[in-house]
N, C-alpha and C positions, 0 to 999 in steps of 0.2 A: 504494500500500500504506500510505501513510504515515496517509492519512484512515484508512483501512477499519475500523482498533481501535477508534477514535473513534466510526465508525456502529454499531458493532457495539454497542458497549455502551450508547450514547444510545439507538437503537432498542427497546435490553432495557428498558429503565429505561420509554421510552414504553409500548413494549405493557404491557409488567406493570400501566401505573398503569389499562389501558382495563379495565373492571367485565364491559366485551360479550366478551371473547376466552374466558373462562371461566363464561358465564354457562350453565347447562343449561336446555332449554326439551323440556319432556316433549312427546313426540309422540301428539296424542289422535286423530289420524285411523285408516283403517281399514285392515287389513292387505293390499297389493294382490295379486291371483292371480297365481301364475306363467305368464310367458308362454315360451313355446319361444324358443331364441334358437341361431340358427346363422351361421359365419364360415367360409367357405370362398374361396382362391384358389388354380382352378387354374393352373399353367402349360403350354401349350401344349409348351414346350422338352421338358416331363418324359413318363412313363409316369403314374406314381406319381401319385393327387392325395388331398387331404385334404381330411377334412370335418369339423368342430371343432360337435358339439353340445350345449348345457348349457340351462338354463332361468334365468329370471331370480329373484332371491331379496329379500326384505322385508330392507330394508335395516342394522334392528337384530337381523340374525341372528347369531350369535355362537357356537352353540352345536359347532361343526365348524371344523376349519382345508380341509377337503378342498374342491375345487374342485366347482359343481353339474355336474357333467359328466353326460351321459344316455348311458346304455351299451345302453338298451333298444328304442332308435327302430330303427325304419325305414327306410334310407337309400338312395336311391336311382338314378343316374346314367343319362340317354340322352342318346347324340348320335347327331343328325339320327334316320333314322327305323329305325334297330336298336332290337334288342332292348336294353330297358333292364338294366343290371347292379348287380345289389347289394350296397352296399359293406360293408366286413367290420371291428366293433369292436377296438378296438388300445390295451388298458390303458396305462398309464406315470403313473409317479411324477415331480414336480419338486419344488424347493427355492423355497420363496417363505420371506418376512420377515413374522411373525406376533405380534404383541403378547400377555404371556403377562398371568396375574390379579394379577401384580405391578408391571404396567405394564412390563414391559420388554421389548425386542425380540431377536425369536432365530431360528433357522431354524428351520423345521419342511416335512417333506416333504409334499406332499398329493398324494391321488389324484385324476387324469386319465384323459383316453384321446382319441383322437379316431377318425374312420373311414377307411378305407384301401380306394381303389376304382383298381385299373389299368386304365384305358381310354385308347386314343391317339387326340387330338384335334390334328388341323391346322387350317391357316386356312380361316376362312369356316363353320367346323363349326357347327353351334345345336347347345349344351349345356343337356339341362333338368336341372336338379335338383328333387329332391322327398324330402322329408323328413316322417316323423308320426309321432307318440306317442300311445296314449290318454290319457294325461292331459294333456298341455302341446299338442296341437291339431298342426297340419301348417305348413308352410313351403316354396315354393315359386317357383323362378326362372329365368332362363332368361336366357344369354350366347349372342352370335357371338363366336366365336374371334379376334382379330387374327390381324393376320398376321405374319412377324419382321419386323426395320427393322435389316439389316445394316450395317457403317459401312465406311470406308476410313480410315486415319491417317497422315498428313503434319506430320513435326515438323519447322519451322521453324527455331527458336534455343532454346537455352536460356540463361537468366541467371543473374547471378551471386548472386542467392539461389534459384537452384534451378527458376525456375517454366519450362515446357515451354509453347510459345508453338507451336501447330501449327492443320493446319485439318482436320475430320471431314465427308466426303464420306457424305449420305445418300442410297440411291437414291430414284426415286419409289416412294412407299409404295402398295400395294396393297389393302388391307384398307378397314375401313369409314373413312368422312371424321373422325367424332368420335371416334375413338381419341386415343387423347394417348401419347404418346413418353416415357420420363424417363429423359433420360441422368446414370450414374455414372462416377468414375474408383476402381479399386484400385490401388494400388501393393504388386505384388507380388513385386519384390525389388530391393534398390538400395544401392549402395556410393559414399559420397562425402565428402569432407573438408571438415570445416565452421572455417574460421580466424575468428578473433576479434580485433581490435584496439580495444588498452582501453587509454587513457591510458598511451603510448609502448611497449607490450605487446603481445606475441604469441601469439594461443593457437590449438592446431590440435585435432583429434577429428576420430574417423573413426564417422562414422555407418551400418550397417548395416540394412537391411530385410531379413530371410528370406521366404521367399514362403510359413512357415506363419503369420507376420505378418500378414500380408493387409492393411496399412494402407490405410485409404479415405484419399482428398484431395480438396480442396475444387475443384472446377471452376470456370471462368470464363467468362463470354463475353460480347460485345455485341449478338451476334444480335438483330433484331427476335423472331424468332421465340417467343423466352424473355420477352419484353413482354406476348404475350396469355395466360398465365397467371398465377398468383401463384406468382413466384418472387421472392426480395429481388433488389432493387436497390442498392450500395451508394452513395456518395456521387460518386462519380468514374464512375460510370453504367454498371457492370459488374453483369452477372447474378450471382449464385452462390451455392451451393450444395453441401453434400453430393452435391444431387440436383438437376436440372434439368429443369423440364418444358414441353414443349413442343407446339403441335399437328401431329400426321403433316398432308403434304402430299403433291399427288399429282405434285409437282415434284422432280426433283432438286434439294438444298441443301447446298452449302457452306458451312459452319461453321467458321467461325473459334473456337477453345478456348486456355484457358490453366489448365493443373495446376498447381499449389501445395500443394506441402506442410508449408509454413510453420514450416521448420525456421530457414534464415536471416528472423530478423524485427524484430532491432534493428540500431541503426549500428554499422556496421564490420563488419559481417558479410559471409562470401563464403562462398559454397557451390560448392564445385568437383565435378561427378559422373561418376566411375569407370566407372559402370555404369548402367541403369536399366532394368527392366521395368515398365510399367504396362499396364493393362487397360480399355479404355473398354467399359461396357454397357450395350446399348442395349433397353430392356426398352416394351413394347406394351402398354398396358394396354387395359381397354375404359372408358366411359365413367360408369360404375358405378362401378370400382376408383377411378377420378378421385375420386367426386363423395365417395363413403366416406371416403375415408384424406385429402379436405380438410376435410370437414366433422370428423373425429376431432380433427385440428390446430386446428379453431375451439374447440372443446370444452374440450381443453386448456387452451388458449393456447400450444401449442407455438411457440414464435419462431423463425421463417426467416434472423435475423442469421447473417452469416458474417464473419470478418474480413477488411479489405482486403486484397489481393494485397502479398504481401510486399514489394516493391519500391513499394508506394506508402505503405505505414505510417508513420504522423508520429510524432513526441515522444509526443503528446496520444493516439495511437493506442495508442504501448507504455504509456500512463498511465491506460488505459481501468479500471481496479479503483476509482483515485479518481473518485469522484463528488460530486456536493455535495449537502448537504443537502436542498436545493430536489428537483433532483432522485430520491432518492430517496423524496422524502414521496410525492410524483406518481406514482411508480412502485407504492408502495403502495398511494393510490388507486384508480389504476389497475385495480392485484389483485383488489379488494374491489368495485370497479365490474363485473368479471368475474363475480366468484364471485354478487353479489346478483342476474347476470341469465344465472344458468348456463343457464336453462329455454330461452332467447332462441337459442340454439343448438345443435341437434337433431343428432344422428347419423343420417347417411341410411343406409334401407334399401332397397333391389330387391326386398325378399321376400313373397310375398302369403301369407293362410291362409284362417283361418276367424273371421271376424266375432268383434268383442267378445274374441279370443282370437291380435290381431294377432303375428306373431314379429318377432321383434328382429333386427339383422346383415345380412347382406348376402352374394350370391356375384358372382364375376367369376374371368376368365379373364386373364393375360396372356402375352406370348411375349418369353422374353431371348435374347437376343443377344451374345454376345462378342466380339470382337476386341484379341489382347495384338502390344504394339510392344516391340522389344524396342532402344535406346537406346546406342550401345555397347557 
C-alpha cells in the first residue's frame, strides 16, 4: 500500500502529459448493417430454457439507453425429431450504468426481453435451434446434449487457515468425448473462529456464512487432468480457480481438491471451523460453450490469476498491491498491446445464416450437477 499513492498519482501526471489518450479521430468509414445476433444456453438440468435475441448496432449510436433486443423474431426449438416448439417473447427491464450529456454516470433502466421455450432435453438429445427476422436474416445451430458428470466427496483434513483438503470421485463419463467438465465450489453456510496474533496480542471473530450468502471459493488441485486446459497455474504448481476445467473421461477419476476461502491469509492466523456446508458443481458443457466463453476471456483479457492457497502465502504475497514501477509500465504496455490488436481475437460463433448477413453468438447446451457435504 505504501507504493500504491505514489503510482497513482505518477501514473496521472504520465497519462495526462500523452496528447494520444485524448486525441478524437473522426470516423469516415461506412455505417455497417445490422446483423442478427443470438446467445442462448440451455441446461439440460432445467425445463425452462432461454433464448436472448438482439441485433448488432453502429457503434457511435447514442441516440437510446434501451438494449437492441428483437421482440419480433421467430424463435424456434426441436429436439431430435419432434415436432418443433415455439418459443414465446418475455419483456423485462434492467438497470445498467449510462453516461448522461453532462458526462456523468447514472443509472438508467432499459428495455429487454429474451425468449422462453419449455422443452425437456436429456443426454444425447440433438437440439436445433433456429431463429429469423425479416430484416436482421436467420440464425441457426444445433447441440448434443451432454450428459450429467455426478461426483462423490471425501474430506480429508482441514487446516488451520481453513482450507478443506479432500478427494472428488468422478464416474466414467458417458456423453460425447469432447465435452469439457468445469468444476465449482459454493460455500453455503459456515460458522468458524478466526484468532489473530499481533505483536504479543490476541484477537478472536466469529465469522458467519448464511446459505442466502452463497459464497463461491476458490478450488485447488494438482490433477493432471486440469493441465490440458487453460486453467492458471500458480507458482507452487497448483491448478485454481473460481472454476476448473477439465476434459470428461470415459474412466473413473479420483481427484484430489482443496477449498479455500481465504479468510485466514496473513501470519498468525488460525481459522478454527464450527461448522461447514459446501457444495461442489459439477457442470457439462459441450464443446461450443468451451470454445465461446474462452475465446470471450481472450477478448477481454479476463485474467485466470487466483491467489495462493492460504497456507502457502508469503510476506511478498500479502504485499502483492506494491509493485514497482518497472512493472507497472509493462503492464501498461501490455494493455495497449491488447487493445491495438483487439481484431487479432474473434468471438467464436456455432451459428450459420444467410450469406453477406452472417449472425453473431452462439448456442450450447450444458448439464449441472450438484453434490453438498455437509462438514460438522
Amino acid at each position: 500500500m505504501k507504493v500504491r499513492l505514489y503510482i497513482i498519482v505518477l501514473i496521472t501526471v504520465v497519462l495526462s502529459s500523452c496528447d494520444f489518450f485524448y486525441s478524437t479521430v473522426e470516423y469516415k468509414g461506412k455505417e455497417s448493417e445490422p446483423h442478427l445476433c443470438v446467445l442462448s444456453q440451455f441446461n439440460a438440468a432445467q425445463t425452462e430454457q432461454r433464448i436472448y435475441v438482439s441485433h448488432s448496432e453502429f457503434f457511435l449510436r447514442t441516440e437510446t439507453n434501451d438494449l437492441p433486443y428483437v421482440s419480433d423474431a421467430i424463435v424456434q426449438v426441436q429436439v431430435n425429431n419432434n415436432p418443433a416448439v415455439k418459443a414465446e417473447y418475455v419483456p423485462y427491464s434492467s438497470s445498467m450504468v449510462v453516461k448522461d450529456e453532462n458526462g456523468a454516470w447514472n443509472y438508467s433502466n432499459a428495455q429487454g426481453g429474451y425468449y422462453a421455450v419449455n422443452v425437456p432435453v436429456t443426454a444425447s438429445d440433438k437440439v436445433s435451434l433456429h431463429v429469423e427476422h425479416p430484416t436482421y436474416g436467420k440464425a441457426e445451430a444445433e447441440q448434443i446434449s451432454p450428459d450429467s458428470q455426478p461426483a462423490q466427496i471425501k474430506v480429508d483434513s482441514v487446516s488451520r487457515y481453513g482450507e478443506v483438503y479432500g478427494q472428488l470421485t468422478l464416474p466414467a463419463y458417458r456423453g460425447a468425448e469432447d465435452d469439457v467438465l468445469t468444476i465449482l465450489c459454493r460455500i453455503d453456510s459456515c460458522v468458524a473462529r478466526l484468532t489473530i496474533e499481533h505483536k504479543g496480542r490476541t484477537f478472536t471473530d466469529t465469522i458467519r456464512v448464511r446459505k442466502d450468502d452463497q459464497l463461491a471459493a476458490v478450488i485447488y488441485s494438482q490433477n493432471e487432468l486440469f493441465g490440458r486446459l487453460d486453467n492458471y497455474q500458480t507458482p507452487l504448481g497448483y491448478y485454481g480457480g473460481w472454476a476448473l476445467d477439465a476434459p470428461v473421461t470415459k474412466e473413473q477419476q479420483n481427484v484430489p481438491f482443496i477449498v479455500d476461502m481465504h479468510v485466514a491469509m496473513i501470519d498468525g492466523c488460525t481459522l478454527e471451523i464450527d461448522s461447514l456446508t459446501f457444495t461442489i458443481i459439477t457442470n457439462v458443457r459441450t464443446q461450443d460453450d468451451y470454445k465461446y466463453f474462452a475465446s470471450a476471456d481472450r477478448v477481454t483479457g479476463r485474467s485466470l490469476y487466483v491467489s495462493e492457497l492460504s497456507s502457502q502465502r508469503t510476506s511478498q504475497d500479502q504485499e502483492e498491491d506494491d509493485i514497482s514501477i518497472e512493472e507497472l509500465m509493462y503492464n501498461i504496455g501490455t494493455m495497449f498491446d491488447v487493445l491495438g490488436n483487439a481484431e487479432s481475437n474473434q468471438l467464436y460463433s456455432n451459428l450459420t445464416g444467410i450469406k453477406n448477413m452472417e449472425p453473431i453468438g452462439f448456442f450450447s447446451i450444458t448439464h449441472t450437477s450438484e453434490t453438498t457435504y455437509k462438514l460438522k
